[in-house]
N, C-alpha and C positions, 0 to 999 in steps of 0.2 A: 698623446696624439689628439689632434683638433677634431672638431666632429664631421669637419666636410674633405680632412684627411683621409684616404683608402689607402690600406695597406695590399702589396702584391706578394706572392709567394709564390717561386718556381718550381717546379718538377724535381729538382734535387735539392732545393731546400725544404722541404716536406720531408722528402728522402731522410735527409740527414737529419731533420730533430724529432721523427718516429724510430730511427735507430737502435733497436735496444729495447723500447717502450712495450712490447708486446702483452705482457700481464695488466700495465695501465691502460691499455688498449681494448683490451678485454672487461676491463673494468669498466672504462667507459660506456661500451657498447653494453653491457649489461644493466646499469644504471636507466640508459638509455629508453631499455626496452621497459625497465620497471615501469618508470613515468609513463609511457606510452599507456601500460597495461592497468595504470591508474586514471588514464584518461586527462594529465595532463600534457596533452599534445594535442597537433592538429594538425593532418595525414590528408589532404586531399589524392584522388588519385592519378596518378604518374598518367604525364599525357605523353602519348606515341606521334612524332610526326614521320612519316613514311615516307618511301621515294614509290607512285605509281610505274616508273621506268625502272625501276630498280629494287626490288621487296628484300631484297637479304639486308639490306644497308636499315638503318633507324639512328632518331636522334633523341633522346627522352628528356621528359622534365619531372624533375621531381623534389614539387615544394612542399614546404611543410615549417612547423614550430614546433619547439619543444620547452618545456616551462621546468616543473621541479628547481632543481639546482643548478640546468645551464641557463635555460631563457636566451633561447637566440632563435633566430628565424633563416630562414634563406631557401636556395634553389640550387642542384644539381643538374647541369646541360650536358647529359655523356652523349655521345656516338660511336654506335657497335656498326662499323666496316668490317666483318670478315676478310675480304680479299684485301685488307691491309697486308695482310700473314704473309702473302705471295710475294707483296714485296719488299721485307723484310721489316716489315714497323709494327707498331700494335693494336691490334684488333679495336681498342677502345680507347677514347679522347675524351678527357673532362674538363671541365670547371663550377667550383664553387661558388656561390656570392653569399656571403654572411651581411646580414641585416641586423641593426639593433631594432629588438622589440620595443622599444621605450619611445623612441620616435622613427623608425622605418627607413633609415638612414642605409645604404649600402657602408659598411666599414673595411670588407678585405672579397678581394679577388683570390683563390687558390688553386693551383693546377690541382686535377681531381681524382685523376684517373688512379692514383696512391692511394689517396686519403678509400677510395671505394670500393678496390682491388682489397685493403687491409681493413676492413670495415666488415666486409664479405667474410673474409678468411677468419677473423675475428667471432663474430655471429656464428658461424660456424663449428669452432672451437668449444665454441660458450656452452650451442647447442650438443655437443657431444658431452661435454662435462658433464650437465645438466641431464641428461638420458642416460649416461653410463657406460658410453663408448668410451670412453678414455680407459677402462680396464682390456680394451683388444691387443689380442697380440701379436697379430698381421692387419697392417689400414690398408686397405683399400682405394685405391686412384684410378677415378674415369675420367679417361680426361687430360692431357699432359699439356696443358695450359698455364699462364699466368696463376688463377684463380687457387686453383692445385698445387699449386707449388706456394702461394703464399698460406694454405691451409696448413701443408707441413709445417711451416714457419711455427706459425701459430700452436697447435698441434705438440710440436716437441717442446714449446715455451711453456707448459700446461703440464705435460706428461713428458719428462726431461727419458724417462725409462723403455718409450718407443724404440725400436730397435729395426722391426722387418716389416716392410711396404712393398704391395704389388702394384704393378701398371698396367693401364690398357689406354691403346690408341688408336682410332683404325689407322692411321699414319704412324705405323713403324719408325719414321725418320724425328718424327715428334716424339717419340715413347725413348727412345736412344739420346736426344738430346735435352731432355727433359732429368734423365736417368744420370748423365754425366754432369749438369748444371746443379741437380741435387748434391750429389756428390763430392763435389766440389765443395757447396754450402754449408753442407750435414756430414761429415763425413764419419759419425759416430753410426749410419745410418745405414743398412742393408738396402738396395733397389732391387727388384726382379720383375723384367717384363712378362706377365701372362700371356700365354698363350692365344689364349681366348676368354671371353665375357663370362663363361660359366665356369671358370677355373678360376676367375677371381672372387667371383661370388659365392664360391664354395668356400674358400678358403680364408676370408675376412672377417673378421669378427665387427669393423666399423670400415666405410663405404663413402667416399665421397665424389657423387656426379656433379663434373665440373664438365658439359660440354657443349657443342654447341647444336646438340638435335633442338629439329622443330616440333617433331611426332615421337611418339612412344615406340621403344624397339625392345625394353624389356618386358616381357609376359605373365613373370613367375620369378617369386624368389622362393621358391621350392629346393632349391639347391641350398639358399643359405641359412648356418648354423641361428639355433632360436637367441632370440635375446638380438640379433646383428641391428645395430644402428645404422640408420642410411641417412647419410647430410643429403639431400638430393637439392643441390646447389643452382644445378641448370633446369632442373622444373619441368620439364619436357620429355623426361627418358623413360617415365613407368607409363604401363601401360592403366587403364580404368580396374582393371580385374587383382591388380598388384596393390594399387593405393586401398581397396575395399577390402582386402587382405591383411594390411597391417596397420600398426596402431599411431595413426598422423595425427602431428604436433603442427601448426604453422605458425608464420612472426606475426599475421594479422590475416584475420579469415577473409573477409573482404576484398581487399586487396589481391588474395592467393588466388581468388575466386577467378580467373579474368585471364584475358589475351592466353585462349590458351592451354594454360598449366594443365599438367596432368590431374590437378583438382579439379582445377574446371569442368575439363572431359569428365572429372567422373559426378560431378554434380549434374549436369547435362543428361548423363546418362541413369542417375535414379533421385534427380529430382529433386535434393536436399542436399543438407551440408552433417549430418547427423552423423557420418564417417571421421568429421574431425573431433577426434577425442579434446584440444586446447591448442592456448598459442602458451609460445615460449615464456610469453612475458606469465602468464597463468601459473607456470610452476616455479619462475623467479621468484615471485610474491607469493604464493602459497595459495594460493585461492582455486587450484585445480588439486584433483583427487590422485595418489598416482598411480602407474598401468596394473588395470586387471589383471591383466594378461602378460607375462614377464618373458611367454615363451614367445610369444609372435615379435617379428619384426618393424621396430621404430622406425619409420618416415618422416624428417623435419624438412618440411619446405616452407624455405622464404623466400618474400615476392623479393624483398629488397624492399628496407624503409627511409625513406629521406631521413627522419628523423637520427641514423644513423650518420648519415652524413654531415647533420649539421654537428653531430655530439662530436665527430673525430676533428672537425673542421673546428671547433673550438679549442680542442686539444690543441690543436697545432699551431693555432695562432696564440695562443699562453704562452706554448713551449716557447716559440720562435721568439715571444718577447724575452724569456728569460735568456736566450743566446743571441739575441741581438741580428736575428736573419729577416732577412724581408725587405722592400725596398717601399718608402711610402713616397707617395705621390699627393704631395702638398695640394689642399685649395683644389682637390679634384670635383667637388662639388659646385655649383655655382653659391655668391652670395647672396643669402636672402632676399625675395622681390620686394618687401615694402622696405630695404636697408639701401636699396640701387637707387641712383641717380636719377630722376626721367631725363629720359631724350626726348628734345625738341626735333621733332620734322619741319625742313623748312618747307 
């Protein structure tokens, strides 16, 4: 490809050459985090632009580089609509733009809202491996969303031996169609919808809130068994009293700190950050001590790293070259200004 070539990549071409890939996926994201945790990257922080007429709606950006082994740059543009759901489409809309770091060049366009949705679920994954949740014998799901459902993906890719998962939803109608799309997917897989929040949390050994609170509605994980992993994916559902309670891991402290997050809340509220035991990338590399304490309960929150984005966003554009997917759009750059013609004005 030429350098003023950009390559395009659709919604099911993505689709189809992450197909399968979930271990290499995992991989990636893991690599990913390493670099980061060695400090080669560069993580600015995710800008929010809001609707004043409208606050549930946002549209994020979130750039970043990352060096080590990939060395690519770019930017993720998602927008989270909730009231998409209502009418029937999906909550979240992205795109990618990968940059060459060598000279700053845009080289590919990628539908996103895949690559971030499996990026997520991935990270997720990683982080349960890595804490010890993958030994549960009932997972736990808040949440009966996209997000959730690509975790199991993930999830059973990692720990083939997973067998019985609870559900909670406040929309019933969402926990039943969540339950029968599993099902259909997994079908090695047990569903059972809880009852309620503290039946699930009783009863799960690993936890994954996927949802879309703004505020904190859980108080106590009092109920749940010692050692219980919580992916806390949506960032919002513990309360200040919950996060000081157990032993929190995040993807980047900084980052977690903001718009927010039940970290936030609980920095806000005594003044420090000395609650977070490490980030993820800390126990990748080995450079963090591990838990004291084996009986309290694991908390991973991640903000969500560009840097993530751009590792799976390279993926895919490899893959896609080895399968021949994608559609490039020739000379999409202009020709060099000192290589142009002048134009004479008469």
């Amino acid at each position: 490809m030429r350098e003023r070539d950009l390559t395009i990549l659709s919604g099911e071409e993505v689709a189809a050459v992450l197909a399968g890939q979930e271990l290499v996926i995992v991989e990636t994201v893991k690599k990913a985090y390493q670099a980061h945790g060695k400090g080669q990257s560069s993580l600015p922080h995710s800008t929010f632009l809001n609707f004043p007429d409208d606050p549930a709606n946002r549209i994020i950006a979130l750039p970043s580089y990352l060096g080590g082994e990939m060395k690519s740059a770019g930017v993720k543009w998602i927008a989270s609509f909730p009231a998409n759901l209502k009418e029937g489409t999906d909550r979240a809309s992205a795109v990618l733009i990968l940059n060459s770091p060598e000279n700053g060049r845009p080289k590919a366009i990628l539908e996103s809202s895949i690559i971030s949705a499996r990026r997520t679920a991935a990270s997720a994954a990683l982080a349960a491996q890595t804490l010890g949740g993958g030994k549960a014998r009932v997972v736990g799901l808040m949440g009966c969303g996209l997000i959730n459902f690509e975790i199991v993906r993930f999830l059973v890719a990692l720990y083939p031996g997973i067998r019985q998962l609870m559900l909670f939803d406040l929309d019933l109608t969402s926990a039943n169609f969540f339950q029968a799309k599993c099902a259909d997917v997994f079908p090695q897989l047990h569903f059972e919808v809880a009852p309620d929040i503290d039946t699930l949390l009783r009863q799960s050994s690993l936890i994954s809130f996927a949802t879309t609170s703004g505020k904190p509605y859980v108080q106590s994980f009092a109920m749940c068994a010692p050692g219980t992993v919580v992916l806390h994916i949506s960032l919002r559902d513990l309360a200040p009293e919950v996060i000081l309670a157990s032993d929190n891991v995040v993807d980047d402290v900084d980052h977690v700190c903001r718009a927010g997050t039940s970290i936030h809340l609980t920095e806000q509220q005594v003044g420090n950050r000395n609650f977070i035991r490490c980030t993820l990338a800390d126990l990748l590399n080995g450079t963090a001590e591990p838990a004291k304490d084996e009986e309290r309960v694991v908390v991973f929150s991640p903000f969500g790293l560009g840097i993530l984005d751009i590792a799976l966003g390279e993926l895919v554009l490899q893959l896609a070259g080895k399968k021949g997917c994608g559609s490039v759009i020739k000379s999409f750059l202009p020709s060099p200004w000192r290589q142009t013609k002048s134009t004479v004005l008469a």
